[in-house]
CHARMM-style PDB file with segment names, atoms N, HN, CA, C and O in Angstrom:
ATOM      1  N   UNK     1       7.196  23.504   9.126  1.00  0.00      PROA
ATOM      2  CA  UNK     1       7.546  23.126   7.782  1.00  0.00      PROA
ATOM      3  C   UNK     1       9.007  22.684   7.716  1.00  0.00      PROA
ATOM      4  O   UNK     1       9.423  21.748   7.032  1.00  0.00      PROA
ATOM      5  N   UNK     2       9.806  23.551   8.590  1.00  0.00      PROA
ATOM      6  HN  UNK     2       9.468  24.311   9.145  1.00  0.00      PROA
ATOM      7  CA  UNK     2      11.732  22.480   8.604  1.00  0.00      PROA
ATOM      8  C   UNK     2      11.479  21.891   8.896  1.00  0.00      PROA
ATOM      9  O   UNK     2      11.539  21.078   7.974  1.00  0.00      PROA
ATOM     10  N   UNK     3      10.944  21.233  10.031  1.00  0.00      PROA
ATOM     11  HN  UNK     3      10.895  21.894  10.780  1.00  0.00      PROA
ATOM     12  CA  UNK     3      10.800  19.658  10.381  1.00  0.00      PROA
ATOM     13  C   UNK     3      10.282  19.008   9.479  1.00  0.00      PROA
ATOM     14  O   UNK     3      11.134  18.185   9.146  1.00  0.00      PROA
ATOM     15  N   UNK     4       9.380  18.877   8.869  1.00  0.00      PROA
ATOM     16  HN  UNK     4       8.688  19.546   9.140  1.00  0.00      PROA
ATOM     17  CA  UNK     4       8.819  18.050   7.583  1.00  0.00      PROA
ATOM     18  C   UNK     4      10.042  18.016   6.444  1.00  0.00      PROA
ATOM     19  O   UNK     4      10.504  17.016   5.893  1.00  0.00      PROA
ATOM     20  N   UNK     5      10.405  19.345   6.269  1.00  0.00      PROA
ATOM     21  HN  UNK     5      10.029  20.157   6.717  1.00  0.00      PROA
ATOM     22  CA  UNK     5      11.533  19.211   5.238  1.00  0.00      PROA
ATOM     23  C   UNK     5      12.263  17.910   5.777  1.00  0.00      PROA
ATOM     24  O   UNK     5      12.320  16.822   5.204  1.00  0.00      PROA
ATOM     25  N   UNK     6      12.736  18.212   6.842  1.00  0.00      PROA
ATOM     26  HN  UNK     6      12.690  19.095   7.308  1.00  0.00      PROA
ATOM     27  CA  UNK     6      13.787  17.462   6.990  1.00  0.00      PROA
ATOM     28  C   UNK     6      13.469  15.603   7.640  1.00  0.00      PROA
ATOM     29  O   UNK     6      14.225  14.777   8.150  1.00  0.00      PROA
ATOM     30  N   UNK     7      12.495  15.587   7.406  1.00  0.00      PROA
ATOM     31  HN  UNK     7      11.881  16.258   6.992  1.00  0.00      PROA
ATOM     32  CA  UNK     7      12.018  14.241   7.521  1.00  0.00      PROA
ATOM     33  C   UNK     7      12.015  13.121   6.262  1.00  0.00      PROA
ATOM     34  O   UNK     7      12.317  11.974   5.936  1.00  0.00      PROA
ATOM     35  N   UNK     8      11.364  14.528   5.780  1.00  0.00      PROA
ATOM     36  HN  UNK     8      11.119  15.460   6.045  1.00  0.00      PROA
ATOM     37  CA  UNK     8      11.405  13.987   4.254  1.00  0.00      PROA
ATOM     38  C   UNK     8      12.880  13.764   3.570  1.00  0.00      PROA
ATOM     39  O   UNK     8      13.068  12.918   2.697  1.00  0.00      PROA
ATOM     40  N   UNK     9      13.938  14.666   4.098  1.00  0.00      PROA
ATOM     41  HN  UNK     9      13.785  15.354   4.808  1.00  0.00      PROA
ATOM     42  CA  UNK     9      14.851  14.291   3.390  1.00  0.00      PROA
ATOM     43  C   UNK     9      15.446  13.279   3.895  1.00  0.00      PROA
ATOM     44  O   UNK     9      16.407  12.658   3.440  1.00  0.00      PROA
ATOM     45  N   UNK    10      14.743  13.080   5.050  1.00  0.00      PROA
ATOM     46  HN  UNK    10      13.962  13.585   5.420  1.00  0.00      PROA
ATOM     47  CA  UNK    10      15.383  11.484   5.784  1.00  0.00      PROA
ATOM     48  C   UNK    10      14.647  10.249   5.337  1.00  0.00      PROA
ATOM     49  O   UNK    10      14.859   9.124   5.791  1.00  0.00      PROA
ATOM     50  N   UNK    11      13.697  10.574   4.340  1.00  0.00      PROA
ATOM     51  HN  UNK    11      13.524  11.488   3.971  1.00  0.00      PROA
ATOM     52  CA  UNK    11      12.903   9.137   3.732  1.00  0.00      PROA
ATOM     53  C   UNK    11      11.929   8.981   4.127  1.00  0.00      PROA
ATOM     54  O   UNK    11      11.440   7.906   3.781  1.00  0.00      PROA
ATOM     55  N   UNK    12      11.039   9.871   5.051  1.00  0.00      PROA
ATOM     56  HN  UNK    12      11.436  10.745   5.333  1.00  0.00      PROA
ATOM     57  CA  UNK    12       9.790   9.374   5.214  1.00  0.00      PROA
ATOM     58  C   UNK    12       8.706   9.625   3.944  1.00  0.00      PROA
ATOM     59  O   UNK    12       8.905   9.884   2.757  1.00  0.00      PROA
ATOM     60  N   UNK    13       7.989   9.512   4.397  1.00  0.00      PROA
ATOM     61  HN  UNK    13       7.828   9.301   5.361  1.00  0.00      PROA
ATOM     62  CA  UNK    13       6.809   9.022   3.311  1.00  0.00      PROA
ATOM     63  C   UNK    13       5.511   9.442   2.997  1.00  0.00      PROA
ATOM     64  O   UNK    13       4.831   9.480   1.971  1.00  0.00      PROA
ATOM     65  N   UNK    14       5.307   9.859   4.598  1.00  0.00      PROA
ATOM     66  HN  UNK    14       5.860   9.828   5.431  1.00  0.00      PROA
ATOM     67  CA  UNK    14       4.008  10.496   5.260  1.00  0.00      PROA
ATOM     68  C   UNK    14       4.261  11.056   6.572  1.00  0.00      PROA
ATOM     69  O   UNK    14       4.851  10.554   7.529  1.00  0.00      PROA
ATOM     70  N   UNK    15       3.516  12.576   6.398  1.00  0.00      PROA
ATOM     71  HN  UNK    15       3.037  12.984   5.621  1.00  0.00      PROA
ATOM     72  CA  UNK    15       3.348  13.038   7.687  1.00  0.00      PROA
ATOM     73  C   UNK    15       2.530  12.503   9.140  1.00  0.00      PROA
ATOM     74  O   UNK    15       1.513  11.929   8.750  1.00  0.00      PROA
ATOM     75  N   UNK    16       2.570  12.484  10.164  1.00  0.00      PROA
ATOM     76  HN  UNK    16       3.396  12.951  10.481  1.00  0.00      PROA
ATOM     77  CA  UNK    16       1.609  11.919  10.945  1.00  0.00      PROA
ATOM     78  C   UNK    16       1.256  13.594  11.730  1.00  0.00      PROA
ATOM     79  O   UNK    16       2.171  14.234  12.248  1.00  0.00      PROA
ATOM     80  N   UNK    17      -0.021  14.051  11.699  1.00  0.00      PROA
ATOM     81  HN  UNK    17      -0.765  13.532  11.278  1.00  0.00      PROA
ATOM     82  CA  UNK    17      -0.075  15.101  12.373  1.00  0.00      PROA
ATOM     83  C   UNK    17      -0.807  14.710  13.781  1.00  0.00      PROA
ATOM     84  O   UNK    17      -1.967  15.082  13.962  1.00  0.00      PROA
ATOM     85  N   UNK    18      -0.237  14.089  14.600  1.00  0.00      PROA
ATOM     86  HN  UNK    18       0.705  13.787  14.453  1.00  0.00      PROA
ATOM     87  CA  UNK    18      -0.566  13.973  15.900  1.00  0.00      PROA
ATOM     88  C   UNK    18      -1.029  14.420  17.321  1.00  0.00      PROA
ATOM     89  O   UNK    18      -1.157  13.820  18.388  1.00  0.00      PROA
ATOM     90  N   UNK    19      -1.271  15.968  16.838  1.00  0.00      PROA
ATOM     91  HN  UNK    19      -1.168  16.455  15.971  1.00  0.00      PROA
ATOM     92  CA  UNK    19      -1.648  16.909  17.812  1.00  0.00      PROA
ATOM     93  C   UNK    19      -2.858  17.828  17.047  1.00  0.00      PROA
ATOM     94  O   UNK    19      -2.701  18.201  15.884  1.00  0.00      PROA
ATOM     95  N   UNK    20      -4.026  18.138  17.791  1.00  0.00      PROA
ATOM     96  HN  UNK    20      -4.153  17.835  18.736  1.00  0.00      PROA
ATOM     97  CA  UNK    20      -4.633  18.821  17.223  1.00  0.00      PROA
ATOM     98  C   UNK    20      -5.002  19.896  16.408  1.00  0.00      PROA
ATOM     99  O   UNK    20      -5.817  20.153  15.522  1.00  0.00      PROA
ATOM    100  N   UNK    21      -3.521  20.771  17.442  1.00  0.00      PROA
ATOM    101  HN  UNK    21      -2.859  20.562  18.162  1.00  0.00      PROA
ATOM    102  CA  UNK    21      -3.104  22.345  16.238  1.00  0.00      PROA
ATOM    103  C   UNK    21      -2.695  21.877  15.361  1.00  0.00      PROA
ATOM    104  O   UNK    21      -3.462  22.172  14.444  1.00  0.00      PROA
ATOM    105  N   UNK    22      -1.788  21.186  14.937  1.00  0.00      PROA
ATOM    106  HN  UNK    22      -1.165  20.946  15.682  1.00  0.00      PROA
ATOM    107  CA  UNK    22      -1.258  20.788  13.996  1.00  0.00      PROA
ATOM    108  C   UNK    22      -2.026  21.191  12.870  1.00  0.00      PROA
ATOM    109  O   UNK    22      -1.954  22.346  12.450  1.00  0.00      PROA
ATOM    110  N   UNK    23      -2.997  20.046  12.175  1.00  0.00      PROA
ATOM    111  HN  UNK    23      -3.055  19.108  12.516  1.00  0.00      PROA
ATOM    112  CA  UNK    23      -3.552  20.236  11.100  1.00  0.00      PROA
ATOM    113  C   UNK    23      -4.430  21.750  10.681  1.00  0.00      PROA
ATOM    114  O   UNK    23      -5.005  22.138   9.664  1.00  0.00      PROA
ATOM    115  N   UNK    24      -4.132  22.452  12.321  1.00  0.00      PROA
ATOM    116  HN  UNK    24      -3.665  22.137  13.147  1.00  0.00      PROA
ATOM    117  CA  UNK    24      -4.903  23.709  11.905  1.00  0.00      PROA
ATOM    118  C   UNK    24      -3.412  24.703  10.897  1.00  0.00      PROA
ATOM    119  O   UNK    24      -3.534  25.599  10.062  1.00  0.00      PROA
ATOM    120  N   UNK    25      -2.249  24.102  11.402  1.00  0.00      PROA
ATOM    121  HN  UNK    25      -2.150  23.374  12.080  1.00  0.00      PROA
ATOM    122  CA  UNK    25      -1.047  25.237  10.715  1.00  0.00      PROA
ATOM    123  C   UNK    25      -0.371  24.177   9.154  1.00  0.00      PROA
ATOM    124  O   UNK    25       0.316  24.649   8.249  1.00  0.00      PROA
ATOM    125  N   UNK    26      -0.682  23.204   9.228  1.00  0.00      PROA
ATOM    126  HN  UNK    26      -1.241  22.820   9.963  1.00  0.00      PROA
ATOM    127  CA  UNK    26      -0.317  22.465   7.867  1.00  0.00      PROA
ATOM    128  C   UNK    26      -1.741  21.462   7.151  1.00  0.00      PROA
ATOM    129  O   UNK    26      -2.414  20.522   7.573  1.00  0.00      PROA
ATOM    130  N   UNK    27      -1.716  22.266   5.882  1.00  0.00      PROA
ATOM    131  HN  UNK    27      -1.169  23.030   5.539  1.00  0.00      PROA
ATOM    132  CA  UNK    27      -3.059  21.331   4.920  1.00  0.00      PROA
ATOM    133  C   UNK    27      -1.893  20.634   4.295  1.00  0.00      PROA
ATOM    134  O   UNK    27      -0.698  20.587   4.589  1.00  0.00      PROA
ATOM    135  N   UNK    28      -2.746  20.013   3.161  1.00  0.00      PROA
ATOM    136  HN  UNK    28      -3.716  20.052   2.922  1.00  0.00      PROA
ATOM    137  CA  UNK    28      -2.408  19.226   2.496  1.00  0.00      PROA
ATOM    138  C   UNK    28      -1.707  19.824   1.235  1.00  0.00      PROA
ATOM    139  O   UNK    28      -1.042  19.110   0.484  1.00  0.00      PROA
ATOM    140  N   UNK    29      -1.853  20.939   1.067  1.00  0.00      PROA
ATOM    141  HN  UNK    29      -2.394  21.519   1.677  1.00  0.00      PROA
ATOM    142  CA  UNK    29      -1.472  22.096  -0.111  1.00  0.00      PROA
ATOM    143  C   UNK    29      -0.262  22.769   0.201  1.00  0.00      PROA
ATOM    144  O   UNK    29       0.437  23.608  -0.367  1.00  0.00      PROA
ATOM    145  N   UNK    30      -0.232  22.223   1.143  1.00  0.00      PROA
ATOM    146  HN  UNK    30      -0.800  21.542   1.604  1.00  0.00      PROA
ATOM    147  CA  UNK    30       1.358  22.818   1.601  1.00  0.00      PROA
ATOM    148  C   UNK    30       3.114  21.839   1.422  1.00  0.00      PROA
ATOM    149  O   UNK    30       4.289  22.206   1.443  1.00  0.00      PROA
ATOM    150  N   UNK    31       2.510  20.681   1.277  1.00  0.00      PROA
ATOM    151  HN  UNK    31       1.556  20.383   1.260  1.00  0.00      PROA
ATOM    152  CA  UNK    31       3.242  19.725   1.159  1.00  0.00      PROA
ATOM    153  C   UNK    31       2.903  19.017   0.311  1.00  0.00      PROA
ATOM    154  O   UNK    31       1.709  18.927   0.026  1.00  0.00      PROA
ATOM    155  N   UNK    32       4.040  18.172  -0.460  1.00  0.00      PROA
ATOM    156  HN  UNK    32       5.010  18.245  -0.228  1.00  0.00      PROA
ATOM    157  CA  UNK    32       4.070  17.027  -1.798  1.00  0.00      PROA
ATOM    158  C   UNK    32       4.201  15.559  -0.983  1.00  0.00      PROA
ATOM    159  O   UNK    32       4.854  14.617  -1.434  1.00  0.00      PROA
ATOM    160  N   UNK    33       3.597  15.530   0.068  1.00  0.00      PROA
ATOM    161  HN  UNK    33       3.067  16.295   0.434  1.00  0.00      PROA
ATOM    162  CA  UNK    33       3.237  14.296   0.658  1.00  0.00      PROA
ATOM    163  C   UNK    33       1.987  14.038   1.762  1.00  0.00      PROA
ATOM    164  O   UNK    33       1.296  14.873   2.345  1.00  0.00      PROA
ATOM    165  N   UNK    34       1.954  12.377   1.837  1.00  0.00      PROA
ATOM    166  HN  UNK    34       2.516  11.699   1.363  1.00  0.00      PROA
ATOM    167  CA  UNK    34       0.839  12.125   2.140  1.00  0.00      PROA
ATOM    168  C   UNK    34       0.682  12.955   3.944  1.00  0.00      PROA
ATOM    169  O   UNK    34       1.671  12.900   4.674  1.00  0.00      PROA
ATOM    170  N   UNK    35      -0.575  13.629   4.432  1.00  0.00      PROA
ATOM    171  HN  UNK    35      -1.378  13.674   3.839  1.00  0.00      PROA
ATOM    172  CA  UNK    35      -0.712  14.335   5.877  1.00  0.00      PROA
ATOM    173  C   UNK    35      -1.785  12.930   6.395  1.00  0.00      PROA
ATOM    174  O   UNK    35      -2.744  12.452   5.789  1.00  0.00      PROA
ATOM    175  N   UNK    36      -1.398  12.667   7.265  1.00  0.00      PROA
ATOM    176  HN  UNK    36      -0.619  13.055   7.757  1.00  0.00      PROA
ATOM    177  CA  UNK    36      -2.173  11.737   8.396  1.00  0.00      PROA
ATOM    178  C   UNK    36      -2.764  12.357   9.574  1.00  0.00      PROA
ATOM    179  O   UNK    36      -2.092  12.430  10.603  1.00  0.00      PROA
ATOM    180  N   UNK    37      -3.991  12.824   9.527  1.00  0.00      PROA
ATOM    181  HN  UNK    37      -4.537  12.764   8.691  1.00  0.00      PROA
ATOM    182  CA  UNK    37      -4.609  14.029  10.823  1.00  0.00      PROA
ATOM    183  C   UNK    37      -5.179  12.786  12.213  1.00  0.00      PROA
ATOM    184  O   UNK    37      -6.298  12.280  12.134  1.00  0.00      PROA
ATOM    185  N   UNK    38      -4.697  12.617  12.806  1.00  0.00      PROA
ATOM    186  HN  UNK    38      -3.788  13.028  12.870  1.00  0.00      PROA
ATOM    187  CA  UNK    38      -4.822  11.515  13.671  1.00  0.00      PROA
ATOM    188  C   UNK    38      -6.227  11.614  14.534  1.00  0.00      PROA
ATOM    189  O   UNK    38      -6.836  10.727  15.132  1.00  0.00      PROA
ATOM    190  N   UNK    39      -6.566  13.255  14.352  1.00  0.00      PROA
ATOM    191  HN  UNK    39      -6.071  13.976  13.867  1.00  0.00      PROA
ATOM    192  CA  UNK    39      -8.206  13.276  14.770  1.00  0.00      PROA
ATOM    193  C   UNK    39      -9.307  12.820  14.229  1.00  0.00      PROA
ATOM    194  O   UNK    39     -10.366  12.549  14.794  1.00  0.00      PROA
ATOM    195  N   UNK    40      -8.884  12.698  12.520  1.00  0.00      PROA
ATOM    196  HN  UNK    40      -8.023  12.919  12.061  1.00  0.00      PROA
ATOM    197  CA  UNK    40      -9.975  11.887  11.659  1.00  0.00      PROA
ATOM    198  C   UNK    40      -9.860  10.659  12.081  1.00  0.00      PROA
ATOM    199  O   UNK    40     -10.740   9.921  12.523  1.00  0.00      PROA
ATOM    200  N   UNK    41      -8.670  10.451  11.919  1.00  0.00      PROA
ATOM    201  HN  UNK    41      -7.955  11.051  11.559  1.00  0.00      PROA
ATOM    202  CA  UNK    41      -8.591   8.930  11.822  1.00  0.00      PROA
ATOM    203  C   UNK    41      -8.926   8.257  12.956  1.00  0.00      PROA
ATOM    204  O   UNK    41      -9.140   7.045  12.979  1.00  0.00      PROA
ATOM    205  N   UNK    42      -8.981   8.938  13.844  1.00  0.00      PROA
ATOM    206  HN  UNK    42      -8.807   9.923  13.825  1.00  0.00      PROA
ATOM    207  CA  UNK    42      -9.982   8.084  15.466  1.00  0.00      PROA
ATOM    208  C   UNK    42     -11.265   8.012  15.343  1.00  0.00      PROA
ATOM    209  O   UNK    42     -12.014   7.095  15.680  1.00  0.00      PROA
ATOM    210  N   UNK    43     -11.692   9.794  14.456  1.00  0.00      PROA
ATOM    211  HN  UNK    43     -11.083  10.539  14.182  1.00  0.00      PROA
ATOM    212  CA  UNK    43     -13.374   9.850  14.825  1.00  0.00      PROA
ATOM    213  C   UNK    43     -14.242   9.051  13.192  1.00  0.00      PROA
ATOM    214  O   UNK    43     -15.434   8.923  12.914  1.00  0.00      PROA
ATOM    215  N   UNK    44     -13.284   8.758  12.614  1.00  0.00      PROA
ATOM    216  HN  UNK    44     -12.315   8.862  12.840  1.00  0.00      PROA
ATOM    217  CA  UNK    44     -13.534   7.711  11.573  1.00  0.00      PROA
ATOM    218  C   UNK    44     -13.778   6.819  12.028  1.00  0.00      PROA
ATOM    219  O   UNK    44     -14.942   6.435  11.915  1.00  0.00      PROA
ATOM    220  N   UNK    45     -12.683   5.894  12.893  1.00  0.00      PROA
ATOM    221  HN  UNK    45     -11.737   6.206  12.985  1.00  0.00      PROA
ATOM    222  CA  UNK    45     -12.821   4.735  13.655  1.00  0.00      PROA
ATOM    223  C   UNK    45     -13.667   4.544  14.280  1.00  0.00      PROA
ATOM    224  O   UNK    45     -14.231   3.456  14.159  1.00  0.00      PROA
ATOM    225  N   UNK    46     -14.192   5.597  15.324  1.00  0.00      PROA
ATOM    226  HN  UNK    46     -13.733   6.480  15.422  1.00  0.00      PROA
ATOM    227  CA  UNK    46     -15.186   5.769  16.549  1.00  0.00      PROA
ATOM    228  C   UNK    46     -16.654   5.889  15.601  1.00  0.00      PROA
ATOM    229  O   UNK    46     -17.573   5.088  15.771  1.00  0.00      PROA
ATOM    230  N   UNK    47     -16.712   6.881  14.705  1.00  0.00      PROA
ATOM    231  HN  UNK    47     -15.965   7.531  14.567  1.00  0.00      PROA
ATOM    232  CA  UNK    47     -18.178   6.098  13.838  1.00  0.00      PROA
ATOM    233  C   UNK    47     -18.244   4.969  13.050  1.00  0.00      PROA
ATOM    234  O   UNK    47     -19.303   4.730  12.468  1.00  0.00      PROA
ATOM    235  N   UNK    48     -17.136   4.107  12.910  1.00  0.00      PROA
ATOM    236  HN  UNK    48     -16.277   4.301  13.383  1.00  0.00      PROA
ATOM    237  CA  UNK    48     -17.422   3.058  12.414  1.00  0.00      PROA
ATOM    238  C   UNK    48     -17.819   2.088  13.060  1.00  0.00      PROA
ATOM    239  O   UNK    48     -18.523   1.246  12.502  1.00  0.00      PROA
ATOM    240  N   UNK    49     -17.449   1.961  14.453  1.00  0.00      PROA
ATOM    241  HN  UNK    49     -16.877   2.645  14.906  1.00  0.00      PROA
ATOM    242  CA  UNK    49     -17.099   0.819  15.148  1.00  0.00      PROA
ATOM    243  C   UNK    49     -18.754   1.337  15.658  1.00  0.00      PROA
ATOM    244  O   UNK    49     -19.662   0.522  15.498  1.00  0.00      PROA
ATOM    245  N   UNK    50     -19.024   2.505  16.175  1.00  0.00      PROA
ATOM    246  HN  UNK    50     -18.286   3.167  16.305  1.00  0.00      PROA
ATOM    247  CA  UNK    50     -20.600   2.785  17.094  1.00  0.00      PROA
ATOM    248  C   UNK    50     -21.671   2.653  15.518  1.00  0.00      PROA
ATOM    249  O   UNK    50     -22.867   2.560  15.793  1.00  0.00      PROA
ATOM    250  N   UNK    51     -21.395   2.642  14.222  1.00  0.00      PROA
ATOM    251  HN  UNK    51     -20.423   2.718  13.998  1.00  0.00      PROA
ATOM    252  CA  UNK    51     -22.194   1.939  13.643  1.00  0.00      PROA
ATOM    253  C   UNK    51     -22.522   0.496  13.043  1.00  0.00      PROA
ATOM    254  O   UNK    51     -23.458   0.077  12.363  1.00  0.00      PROA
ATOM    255  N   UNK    52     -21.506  -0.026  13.507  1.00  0.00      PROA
ATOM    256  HN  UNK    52     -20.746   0.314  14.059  1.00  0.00      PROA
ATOM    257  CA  UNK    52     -21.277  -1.723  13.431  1.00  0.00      PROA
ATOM    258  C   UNK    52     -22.464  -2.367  14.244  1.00  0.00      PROA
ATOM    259  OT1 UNK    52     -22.546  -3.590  14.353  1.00  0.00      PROA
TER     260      UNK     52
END
């Protein structure tokens, strides 16, 4: 959570949670900004593209 603080106070915008634990120790209820879980967002990709 300091690191996010302090990202944010550097202007970012959105979190990128890039490692798998990750999203297991930060939701979305924990923070007043947007969380990017990079595991959805592949296995989103990966059923979209194998149902195309």
């Amino acid at each position: 959570m300091e690191i996010i603080r302090d990202l944010l106070s550097k202007g970012a915008e959105g979190i990128i949670l890039g490692c798998t634990e990750i999203p297991l120790l930060v939701k979305k209820e924990d923070v007043d900004v947007q969380l990017l879980d990079t595991a959805i967002i592949h296995s989103e990709a990966a059923l979209k593209t194998s149902v195309n």
